[in-house]
One Martini backbone bead per residue (centre of mass of N, CA, C, O) as a GRO file, in nm:
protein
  437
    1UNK     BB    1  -2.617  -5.293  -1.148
    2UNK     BB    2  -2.311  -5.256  -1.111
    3UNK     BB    3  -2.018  -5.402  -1.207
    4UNK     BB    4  -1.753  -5.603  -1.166
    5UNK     BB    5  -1.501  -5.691  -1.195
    6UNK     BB    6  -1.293  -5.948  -1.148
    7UNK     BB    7  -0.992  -5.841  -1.075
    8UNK     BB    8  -1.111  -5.606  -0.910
    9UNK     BB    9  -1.191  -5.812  -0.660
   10UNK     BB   10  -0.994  -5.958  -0.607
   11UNK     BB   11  -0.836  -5.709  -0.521
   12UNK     BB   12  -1.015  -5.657  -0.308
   13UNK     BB   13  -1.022  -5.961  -0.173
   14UNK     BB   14  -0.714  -6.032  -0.142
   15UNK     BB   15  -0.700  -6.015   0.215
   16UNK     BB   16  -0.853  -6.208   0.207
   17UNK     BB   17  -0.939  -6.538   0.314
   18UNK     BB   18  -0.868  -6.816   0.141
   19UNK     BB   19  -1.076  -7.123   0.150
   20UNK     BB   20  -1.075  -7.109   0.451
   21UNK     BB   21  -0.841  -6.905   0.540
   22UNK     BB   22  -0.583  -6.802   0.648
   23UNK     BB   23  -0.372  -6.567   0.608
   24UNK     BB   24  -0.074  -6.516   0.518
   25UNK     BB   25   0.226  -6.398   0.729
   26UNK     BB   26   0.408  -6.390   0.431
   27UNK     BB   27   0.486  -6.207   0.239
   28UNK     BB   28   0.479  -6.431   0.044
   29UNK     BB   29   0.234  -6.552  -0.147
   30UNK     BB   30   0.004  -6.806  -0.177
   31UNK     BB   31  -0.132  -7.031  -0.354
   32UNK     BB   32  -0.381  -7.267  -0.360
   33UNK     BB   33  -0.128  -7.485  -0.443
   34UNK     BB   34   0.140  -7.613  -0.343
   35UNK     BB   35   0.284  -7.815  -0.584
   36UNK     BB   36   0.552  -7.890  -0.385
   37UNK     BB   37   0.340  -8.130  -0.235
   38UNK     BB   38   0.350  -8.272  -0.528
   39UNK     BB   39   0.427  -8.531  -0.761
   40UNK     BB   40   0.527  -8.510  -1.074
   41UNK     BB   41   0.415  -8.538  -1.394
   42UNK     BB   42   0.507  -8.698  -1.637
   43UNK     BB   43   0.716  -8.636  -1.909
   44UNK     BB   44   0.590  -8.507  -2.210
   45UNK     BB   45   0.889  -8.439  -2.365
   46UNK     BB   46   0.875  -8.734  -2.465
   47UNK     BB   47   0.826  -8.864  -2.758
   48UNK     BB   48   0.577  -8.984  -2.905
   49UNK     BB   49   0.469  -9.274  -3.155
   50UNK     BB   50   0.192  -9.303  -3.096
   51UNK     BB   51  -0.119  -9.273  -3.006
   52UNK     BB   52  -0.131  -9.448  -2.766
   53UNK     BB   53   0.111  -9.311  -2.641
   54UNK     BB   54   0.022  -9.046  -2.635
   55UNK     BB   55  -0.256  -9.046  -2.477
   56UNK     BB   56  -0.108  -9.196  -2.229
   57UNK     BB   57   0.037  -8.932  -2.138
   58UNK     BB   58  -0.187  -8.720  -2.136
   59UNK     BB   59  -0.321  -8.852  -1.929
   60UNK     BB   60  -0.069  -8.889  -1.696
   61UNK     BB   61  -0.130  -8.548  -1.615
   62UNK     BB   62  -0.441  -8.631  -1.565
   63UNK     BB   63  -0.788  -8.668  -1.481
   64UNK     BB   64  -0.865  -8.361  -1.435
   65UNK     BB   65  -1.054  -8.185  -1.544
   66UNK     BB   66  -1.157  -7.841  -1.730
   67UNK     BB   67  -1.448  -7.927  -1.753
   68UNK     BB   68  -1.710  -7.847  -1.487
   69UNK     BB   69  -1.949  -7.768  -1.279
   70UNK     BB   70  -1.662  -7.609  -1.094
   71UNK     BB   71  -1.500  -7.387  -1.276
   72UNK     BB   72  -1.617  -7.108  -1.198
   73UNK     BB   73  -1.556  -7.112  -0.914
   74UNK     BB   74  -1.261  -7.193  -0.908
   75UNK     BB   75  -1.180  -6.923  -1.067
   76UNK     BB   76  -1.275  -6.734  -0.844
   77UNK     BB   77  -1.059  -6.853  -0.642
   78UNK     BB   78  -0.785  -6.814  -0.860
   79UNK     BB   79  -0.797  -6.526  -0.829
   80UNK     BB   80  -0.785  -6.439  -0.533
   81UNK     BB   81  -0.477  -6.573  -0.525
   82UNK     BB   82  -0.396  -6.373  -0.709
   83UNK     BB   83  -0.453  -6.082  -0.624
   84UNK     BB   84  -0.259  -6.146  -0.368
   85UNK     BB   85   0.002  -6.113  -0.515
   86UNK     BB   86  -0.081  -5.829  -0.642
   87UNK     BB   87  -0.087  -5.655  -0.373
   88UNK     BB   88   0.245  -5.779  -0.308
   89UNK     BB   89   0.362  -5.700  -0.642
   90UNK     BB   90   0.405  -6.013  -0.733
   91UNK     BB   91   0.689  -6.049  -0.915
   92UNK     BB   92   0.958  -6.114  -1.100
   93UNK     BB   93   1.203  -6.053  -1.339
   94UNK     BB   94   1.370  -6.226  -1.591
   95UNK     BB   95   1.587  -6.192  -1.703
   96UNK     BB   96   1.722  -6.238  -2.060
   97UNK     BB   97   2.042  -6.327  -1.950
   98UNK     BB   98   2.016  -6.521  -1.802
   99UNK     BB   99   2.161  -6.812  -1.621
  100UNK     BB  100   2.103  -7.194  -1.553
  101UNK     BB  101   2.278  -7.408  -1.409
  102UNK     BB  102   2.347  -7.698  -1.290
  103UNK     BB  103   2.563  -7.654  -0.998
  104UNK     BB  104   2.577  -7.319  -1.073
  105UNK     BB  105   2.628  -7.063  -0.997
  106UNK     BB  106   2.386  -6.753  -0.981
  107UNK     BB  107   2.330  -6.432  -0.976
  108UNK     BB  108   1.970  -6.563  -1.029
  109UNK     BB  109   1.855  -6.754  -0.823
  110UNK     BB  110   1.696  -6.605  -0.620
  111UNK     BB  111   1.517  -6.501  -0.825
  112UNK     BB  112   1.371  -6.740  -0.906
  113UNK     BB  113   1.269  -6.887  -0.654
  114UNK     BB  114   1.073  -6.640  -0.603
  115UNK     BB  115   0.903  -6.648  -0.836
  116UNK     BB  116   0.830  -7.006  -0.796
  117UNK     BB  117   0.708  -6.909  -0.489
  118UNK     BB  118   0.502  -6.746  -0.559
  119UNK     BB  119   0.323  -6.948  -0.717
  120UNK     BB  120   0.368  -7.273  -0.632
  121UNK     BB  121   0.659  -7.434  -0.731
  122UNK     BB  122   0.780  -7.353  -0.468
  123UNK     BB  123   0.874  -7.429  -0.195
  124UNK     BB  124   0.940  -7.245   0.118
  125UNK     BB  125   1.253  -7.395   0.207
  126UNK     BB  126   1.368  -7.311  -0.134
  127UNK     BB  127   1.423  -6.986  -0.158
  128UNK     BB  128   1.737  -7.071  -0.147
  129UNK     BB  129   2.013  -7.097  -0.376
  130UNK     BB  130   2.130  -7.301  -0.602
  131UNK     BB  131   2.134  -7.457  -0.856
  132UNK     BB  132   1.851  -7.726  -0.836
  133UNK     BB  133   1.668  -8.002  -0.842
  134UNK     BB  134   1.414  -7.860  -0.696
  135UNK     BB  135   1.420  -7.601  -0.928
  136UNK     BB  136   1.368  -7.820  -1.206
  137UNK     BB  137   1.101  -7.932  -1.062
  138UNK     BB  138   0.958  -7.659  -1.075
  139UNK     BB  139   0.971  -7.603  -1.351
  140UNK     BB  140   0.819  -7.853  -1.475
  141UNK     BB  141   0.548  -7.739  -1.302
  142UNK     BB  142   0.559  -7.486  -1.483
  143UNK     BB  143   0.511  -7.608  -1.746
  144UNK     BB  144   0.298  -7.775  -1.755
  145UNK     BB  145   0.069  -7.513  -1.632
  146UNK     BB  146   0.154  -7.426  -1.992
  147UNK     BB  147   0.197  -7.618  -2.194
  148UNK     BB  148   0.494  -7.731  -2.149
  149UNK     BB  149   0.773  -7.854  -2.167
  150UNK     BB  150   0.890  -8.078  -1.920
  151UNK     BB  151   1.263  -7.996  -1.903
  152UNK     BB  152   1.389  -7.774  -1.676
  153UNK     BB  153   1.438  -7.554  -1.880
  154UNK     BB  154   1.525  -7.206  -1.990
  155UNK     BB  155   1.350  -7.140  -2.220
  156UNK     BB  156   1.204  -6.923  -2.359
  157UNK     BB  157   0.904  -6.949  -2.315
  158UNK     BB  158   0.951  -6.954  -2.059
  159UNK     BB  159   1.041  -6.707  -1.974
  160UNK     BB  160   0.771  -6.565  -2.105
  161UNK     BB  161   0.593  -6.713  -1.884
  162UNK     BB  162   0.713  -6.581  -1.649
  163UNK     BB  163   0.683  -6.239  -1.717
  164UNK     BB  164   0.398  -6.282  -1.677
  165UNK     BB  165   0.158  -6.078  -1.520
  166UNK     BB  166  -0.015  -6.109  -1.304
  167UNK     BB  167  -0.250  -5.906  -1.466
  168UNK     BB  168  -0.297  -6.085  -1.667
  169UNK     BB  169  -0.392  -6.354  -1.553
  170UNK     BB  170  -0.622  -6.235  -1.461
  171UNK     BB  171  -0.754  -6.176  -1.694
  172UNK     BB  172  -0.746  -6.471  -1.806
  173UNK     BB  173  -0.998  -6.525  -1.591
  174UNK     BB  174  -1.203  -6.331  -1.646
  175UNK     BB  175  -1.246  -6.419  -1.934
  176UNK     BB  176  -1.312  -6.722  -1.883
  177UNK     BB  177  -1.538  -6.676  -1.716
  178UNK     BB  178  -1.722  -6.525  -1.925
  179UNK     BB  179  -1.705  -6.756  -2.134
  180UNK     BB  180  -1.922  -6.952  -1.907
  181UNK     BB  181  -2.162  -6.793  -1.846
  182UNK     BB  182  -2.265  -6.832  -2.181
  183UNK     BB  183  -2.279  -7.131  -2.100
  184UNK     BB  184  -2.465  -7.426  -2.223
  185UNK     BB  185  -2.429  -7.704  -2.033
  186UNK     BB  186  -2.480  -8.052  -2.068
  187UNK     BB  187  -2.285  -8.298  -1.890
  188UNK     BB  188  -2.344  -8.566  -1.766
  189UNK     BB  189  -2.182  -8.871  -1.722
  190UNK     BB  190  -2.119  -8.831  -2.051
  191UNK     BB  191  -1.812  -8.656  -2.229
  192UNK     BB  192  -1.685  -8.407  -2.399
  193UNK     BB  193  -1.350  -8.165  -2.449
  194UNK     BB  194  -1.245  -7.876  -2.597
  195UNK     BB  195  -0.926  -7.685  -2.576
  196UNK     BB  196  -0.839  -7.497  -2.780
  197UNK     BB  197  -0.536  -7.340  -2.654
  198UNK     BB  198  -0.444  -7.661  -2.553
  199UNK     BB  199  -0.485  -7.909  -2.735
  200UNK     BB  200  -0.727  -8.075  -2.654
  201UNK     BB  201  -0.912  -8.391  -2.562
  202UNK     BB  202  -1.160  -8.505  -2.373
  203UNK     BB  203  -1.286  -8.793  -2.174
  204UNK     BB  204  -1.575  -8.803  -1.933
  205UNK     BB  205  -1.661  -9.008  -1.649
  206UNK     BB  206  -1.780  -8.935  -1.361
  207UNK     BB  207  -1.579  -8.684  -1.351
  208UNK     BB  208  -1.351  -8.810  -1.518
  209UNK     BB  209  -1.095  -8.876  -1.689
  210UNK     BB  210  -1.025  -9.149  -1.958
  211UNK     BB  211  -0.960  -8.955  -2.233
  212UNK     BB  212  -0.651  -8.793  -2.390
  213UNK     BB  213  -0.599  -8.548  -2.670
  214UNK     BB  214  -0.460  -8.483  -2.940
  215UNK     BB  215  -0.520  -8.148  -3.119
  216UNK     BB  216  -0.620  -8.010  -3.448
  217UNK     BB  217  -0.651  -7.649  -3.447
  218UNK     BB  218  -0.733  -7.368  -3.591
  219UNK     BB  219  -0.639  -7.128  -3.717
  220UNK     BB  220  -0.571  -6.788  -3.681
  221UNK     BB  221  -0.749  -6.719  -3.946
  222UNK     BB  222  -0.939  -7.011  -3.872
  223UNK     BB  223  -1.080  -7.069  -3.631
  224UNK     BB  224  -1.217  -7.253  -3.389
  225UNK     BB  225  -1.499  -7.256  -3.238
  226UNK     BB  226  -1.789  -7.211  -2.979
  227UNK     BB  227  -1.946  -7.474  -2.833
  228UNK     BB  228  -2.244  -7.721  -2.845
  229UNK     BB  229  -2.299  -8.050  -2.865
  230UNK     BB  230  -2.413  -8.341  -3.022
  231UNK     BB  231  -2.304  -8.681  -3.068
  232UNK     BB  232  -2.446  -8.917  -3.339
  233UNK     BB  233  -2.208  -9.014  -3.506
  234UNK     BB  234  -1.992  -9.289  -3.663
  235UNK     BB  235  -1.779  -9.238  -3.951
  236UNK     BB  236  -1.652  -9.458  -4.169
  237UNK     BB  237  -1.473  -9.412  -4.443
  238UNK     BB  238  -1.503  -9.122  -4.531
  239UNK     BB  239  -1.584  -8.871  -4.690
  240UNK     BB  240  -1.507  -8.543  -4.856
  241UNK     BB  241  -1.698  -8.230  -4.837
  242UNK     BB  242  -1.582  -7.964  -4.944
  243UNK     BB  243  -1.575  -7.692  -4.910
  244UNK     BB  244  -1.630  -7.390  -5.073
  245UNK     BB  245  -1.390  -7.200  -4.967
  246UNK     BB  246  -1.190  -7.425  -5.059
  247UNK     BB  247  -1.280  -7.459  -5.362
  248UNK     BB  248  -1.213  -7.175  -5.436
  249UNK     BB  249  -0.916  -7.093  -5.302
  250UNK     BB  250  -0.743  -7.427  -5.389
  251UNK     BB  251  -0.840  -7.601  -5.575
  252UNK     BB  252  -0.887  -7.421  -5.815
  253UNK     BB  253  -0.544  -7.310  -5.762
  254UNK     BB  254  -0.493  -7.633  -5.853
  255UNK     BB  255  -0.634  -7.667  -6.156
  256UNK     BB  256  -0.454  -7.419  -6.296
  257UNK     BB  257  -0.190  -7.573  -6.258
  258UNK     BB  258  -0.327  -7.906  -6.227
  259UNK     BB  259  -0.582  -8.096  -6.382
  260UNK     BB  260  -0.485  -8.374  -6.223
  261UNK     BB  261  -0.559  -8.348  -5.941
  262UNK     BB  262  -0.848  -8.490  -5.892
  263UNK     BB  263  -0.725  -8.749  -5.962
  264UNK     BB  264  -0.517  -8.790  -5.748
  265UNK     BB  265  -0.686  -8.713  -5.482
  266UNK     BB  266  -0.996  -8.857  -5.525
  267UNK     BB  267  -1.169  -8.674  -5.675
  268UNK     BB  268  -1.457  -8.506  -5.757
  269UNK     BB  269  -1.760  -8.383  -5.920
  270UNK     BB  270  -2.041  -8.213  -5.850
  271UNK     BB  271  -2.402  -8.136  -5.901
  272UNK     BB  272  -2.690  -8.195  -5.923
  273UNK     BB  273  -2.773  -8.469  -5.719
  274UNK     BB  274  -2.464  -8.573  -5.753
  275UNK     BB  275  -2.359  -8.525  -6.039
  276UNK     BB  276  -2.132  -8.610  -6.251
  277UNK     BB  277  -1.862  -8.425  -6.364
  278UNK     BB  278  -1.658  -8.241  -6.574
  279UNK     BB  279  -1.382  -8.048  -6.492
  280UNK     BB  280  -1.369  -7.923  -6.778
  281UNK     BB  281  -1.648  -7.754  -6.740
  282UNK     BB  282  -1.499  -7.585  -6.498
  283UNK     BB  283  -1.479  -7.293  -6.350
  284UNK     BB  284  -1.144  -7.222  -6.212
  285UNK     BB  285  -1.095  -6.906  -6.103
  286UNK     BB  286  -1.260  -6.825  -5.827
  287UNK     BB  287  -1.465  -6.541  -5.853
  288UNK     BB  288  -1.657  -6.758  -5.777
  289UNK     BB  289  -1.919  -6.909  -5.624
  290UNK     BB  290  -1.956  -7.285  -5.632
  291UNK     BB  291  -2.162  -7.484  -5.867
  292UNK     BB  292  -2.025  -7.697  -5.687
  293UNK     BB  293  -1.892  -8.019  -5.600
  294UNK     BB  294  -1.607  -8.181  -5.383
  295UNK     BB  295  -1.551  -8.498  -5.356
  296UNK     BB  296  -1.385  -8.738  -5.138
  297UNK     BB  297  -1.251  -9.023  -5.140
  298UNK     BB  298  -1.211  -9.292  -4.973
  299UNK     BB  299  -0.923  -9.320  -4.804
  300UNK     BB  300  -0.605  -9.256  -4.718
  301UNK     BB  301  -0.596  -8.965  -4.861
  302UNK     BB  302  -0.844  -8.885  -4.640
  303UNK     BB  303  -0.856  -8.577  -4.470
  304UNK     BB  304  -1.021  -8.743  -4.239
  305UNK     BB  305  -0.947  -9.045  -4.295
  306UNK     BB  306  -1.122  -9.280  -4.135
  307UNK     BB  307  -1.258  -9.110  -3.894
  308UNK     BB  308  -1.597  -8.955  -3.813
  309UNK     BB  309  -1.712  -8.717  -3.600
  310UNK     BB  310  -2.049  -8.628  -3.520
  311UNK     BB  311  -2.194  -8.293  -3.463
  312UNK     BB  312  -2.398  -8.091  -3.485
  313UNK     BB  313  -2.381  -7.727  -3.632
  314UNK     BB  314  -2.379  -7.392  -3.733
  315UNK     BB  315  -2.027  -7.435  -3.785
  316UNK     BB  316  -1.976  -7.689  -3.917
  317UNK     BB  317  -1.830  -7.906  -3.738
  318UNK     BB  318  -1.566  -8.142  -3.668
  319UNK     BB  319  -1.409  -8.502  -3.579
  320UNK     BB  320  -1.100  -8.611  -3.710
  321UNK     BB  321  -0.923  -8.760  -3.883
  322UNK     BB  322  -0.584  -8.833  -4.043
  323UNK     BB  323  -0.341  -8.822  -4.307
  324UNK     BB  324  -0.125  -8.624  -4.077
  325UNK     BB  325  -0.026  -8.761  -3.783
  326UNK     BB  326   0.273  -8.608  -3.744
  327UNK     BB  327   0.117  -8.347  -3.607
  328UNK     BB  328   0.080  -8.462  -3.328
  329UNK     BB  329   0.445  -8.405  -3.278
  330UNK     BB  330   0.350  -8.112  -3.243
  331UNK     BB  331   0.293  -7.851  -3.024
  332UNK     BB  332   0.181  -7.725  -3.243
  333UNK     BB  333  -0.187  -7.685  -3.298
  334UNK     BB  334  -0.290  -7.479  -3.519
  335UNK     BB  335  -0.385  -7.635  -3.873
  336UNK     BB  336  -0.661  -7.585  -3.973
  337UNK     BB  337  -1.055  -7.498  -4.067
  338UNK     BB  338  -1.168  -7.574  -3.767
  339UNK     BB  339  -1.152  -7.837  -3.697
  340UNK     BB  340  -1.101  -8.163  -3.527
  341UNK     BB  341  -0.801  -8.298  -3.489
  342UNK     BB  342  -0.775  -8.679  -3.358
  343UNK     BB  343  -0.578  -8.878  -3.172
  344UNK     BB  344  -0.657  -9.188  -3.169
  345UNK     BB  345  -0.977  -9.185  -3.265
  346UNK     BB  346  -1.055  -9.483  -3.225
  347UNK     BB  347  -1.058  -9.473  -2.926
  348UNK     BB  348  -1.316  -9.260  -2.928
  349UNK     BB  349  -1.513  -9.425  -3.051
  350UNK     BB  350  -1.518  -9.671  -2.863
  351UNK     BB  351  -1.598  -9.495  -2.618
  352UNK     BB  352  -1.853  -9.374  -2.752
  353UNK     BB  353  -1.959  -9.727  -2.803
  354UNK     BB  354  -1.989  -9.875  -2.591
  355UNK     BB  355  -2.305  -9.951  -2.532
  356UNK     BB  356  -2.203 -10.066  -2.794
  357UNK     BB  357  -2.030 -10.366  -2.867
  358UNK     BB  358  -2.055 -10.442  -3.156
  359UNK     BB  359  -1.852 -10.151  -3.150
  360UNK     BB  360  -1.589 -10.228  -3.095
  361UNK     BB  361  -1.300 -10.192  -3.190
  362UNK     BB  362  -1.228 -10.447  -3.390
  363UNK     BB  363  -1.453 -10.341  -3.554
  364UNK     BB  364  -1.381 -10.088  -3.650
  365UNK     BB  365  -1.088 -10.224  -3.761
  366UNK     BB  366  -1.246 -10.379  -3.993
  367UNK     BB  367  -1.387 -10.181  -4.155
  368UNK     BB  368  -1.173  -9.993  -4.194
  369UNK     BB  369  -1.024 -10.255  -4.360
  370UNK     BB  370  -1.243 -10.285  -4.600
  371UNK     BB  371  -1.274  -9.971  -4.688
  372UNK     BB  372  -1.610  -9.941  -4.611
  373UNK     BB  373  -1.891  -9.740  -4.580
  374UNK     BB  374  -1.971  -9.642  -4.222
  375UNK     BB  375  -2.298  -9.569  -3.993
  376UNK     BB  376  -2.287  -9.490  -3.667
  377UNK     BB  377  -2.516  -9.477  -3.404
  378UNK     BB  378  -2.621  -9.358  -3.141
  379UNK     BB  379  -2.829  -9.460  -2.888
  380UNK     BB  380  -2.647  -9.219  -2.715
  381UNK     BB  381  -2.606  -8.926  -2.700
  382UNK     BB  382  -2.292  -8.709  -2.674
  383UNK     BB  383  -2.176  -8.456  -2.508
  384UNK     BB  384  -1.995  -8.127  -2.660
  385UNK     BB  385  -1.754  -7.921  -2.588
  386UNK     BB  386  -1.601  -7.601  -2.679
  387UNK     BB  387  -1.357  -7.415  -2.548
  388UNK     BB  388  -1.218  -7.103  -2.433
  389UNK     BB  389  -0.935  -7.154  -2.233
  390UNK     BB  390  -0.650  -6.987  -2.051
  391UNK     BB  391  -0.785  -7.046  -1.762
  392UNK     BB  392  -0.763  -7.260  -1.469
  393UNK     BB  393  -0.909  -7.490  -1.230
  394UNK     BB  394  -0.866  -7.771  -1.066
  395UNK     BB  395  -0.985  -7.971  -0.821
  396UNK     BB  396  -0.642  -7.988  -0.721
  397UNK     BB  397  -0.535  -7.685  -0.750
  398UNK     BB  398  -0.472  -7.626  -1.043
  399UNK     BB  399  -0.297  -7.364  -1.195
  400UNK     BB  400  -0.358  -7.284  -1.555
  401UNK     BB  401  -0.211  -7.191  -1.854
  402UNK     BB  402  -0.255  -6.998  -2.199
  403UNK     BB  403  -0.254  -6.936  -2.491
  404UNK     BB  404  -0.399  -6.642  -2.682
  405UNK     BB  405  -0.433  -6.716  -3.016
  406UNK     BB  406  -0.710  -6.569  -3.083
  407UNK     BB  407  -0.749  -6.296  -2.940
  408UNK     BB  408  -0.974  -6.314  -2.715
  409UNK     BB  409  -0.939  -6.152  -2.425
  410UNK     BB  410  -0.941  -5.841  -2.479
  411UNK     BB  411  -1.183  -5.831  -2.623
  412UNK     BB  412  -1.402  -5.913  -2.411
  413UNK     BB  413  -1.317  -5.708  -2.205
  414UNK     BB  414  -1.391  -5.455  -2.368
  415UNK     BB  415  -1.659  -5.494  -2.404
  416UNK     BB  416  -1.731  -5.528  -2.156
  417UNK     BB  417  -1.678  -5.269  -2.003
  418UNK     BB  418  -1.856  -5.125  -2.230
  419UNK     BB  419  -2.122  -5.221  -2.139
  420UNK     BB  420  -2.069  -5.124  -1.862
  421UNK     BB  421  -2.091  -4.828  -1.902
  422UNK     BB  422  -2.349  -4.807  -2.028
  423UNK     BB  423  -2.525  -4.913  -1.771
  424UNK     BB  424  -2.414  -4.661  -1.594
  425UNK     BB  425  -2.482  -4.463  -1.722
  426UNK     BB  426  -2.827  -4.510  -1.767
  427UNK     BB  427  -2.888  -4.536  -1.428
  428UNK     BB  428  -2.798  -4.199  -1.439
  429UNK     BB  429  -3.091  -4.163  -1.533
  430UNK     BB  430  -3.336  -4.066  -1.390
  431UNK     BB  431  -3.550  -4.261  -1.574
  432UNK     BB  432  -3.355  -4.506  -1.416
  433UNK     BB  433  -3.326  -4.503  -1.106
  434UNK     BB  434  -3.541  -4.760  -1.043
  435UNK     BB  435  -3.304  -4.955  -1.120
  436UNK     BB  436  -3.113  -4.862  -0.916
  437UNK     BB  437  -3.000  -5.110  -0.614
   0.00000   0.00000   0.00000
């Protein structure tokens, strides 16, 4: 059977009426759900200063997750909303030179307004006038749904993300939508989610968010994976095995500069058996792969922080604290080596260890005071799944969008494109006519 792309099908089916309502009989049409008949969640604008305010910030944005058992079914209906759209049109683009102050009539104000409400940021009743509060508003619901500060303000980000294609949204959604196909994941009554596009990480439970994090991941040079896998203990002020391949390209090039940096960093050099080697006997060029092992110790300096969440997985990565938490007061949370640097992470921990009473917080922030490495086992594993979605639908049919950061969405679609013609060539093959249904 020949595939149909979700675009091609949203386009096709976008003149019926979705989710079992009439279509709509006005020009402009609506998304899944007008945002401005509901109101907007707190500002996360305002910096937080504390991982425990950052996170209840976070929180206060959604309690619906990003990845549940009906995410998939979501995006299919928010294509055939965003179809819909695209049969119509589309939306308008706002110049590069517009400007819109509050109070102040310009000549560029109906043309915002009416993208606005194309998208169902905002009411259909505000579709004309001046920049007024409720245009403010409307951008800031505009700017939550694309992951942006919510300032109410034309910042270059924003205009950059109206102007993108209701086509191109749609590709986000198909994208989105095909790399859930391939995923298997056992959801259970709690699980853990990092949307990778996103820098957040949830803890769901019973169906609802109950914890939400900053995270950061993996540069777009050394993207962090996407996976499924059990995490199975927690880790108090763990050390740091490097990788070879930091330890080749990184390590290395700063031992040819200061040979004292291993003694400052609070590193070690191990051989076989774990057997403590002498920096100075280490052939330390670089230009071939190590045949010896660099571990940080436990404390304030380690890369890891005080708590490591392990997580088995074929591409060693796990989740974990750090000792530069000011990186999580920054927008841009790309900047890892693929691991999941976690906000707050005590407190993930504690969530992780409930069913362990013994291991409530208080318990957890003494033993890392005490300073010693200590391994705490989870009685019932809990699934955790990372995932890259640039788009999705919450289950309160607000549609999400995020940036393609590690250009993976034209990638996917390019491929499966090319799949589905090779399978469509071999149908048209005589000696396969029988497969063809």
């Amino acid at each position: 059977m020949r595939k149909i792309t979700l675009a091609a099908l949203a386009v096709t089916l976008a003149a019926a009426p979705a989710f079992g309502q009439h279509a709509p009989s006005a020009a402009v049409p609506h998304p899944a759900k007008p945002a401005a008949t509901t109101s907007p969640p707190p500002n996360p604008a305002v910096q937080a200063s504390t991982p425990e305010s950052r996170s209840a910030t976070a929180l206060a944005l959604s309690h619906e997750p990003t990845f549940d058992e009906g995410t998939a079914q979501r995006i299919r209906e928010a294509a055939l909303s965003y179809g819909d759209i695209a049969v119509r049109g589309g939306w308008p683009t706002i110049p590069a030179d517009a400007k819109f102050t509050l109070g102040v009539p310009g000549p560029h104000d109906d043309l915002l307004r009416k993208r606005l409400l194309i998208s169902g940021d905002l009411a259909a009743d505000k579709g004309s006038g001046p920049h007024d509060e409720s245009v403010v508003e409307s951008i800031k619901r505009f700017q939550l749904r694309h992951g942006l500060a919510a300032t109410g303000t034309m910042t270059p980000r924003t205009l950059a993300a109206l102007n993108v294609s209701v086509q191109k949204r749609l590709r986000q959604l198909e994208a989105s939508l095909e790399r859930l196909a391939h995923m298997n994941f056992s959801f259970g009554q709690r699980y853990v989610v990092v949307n990778l596009p996103a820098t957040y990480a949830e803890a769901v439970e019973n169906d609802v968010v109950v914890r939400r994090y900053r995270v950061i991941v993996g540069k777009t040079e050394k993207p962090s994976p996407t996976l499924t896998a059990e995490i199975t203990s927690v880790n108090l002020n763990p050390t740091w095995t490097v990788p070879s391949s930091i330890a080749k390209a990184e390590i290395s090039a700063h031992m040819r500069k200061d040979p004292g940096y291993l003694s400052r960093m609070h590193m070690e050099v191990l051989g076989a058996g774990d057997a403590a080697l002498d920096p100075r006997s280490v052939d330390w060029s670089g230009t071939h792969t190590p045949n010896f092992t660099v571990r940080q110790q436990s404390g304030t300096w380690n890369a890891l922080g005080a708590v490591k969440i392990d997580m088995p997985n074929p591409y060693s990565v796990y989740m974990h604290d750090t000792n530069q938490r000011n990186l999580f007061n920054d927008d841009y949370r790309f900047d890892s080596h693929g691991c999941s640097r976690v906000d707050n992470v005590r407190d993930l921990a504690a969530w992780l260890l409930k069913d362990q009473p013994q291991w409530n917080r208080a318990a957890i922030d003494a033993v890392i005071a005490s300073g010693q490495r200590h391994d705490v086992h989870l009685t019932k594993e809990v699934p955790v799944a990372w995932i890259y979605l640039t788009a999705w639908m919450t289950r309160d049919q607000t549609v999400q969008f995020r940036s393609d950061i590690y250009a993976q969405d034209e990638q996917l679609l390019e491929a499966t494109a090319e799949e589905a013609a090779f399978f469509s060539k071999a149908a048209e093959h005589p000696l396969n006519a029988h497969l063809v249904q």
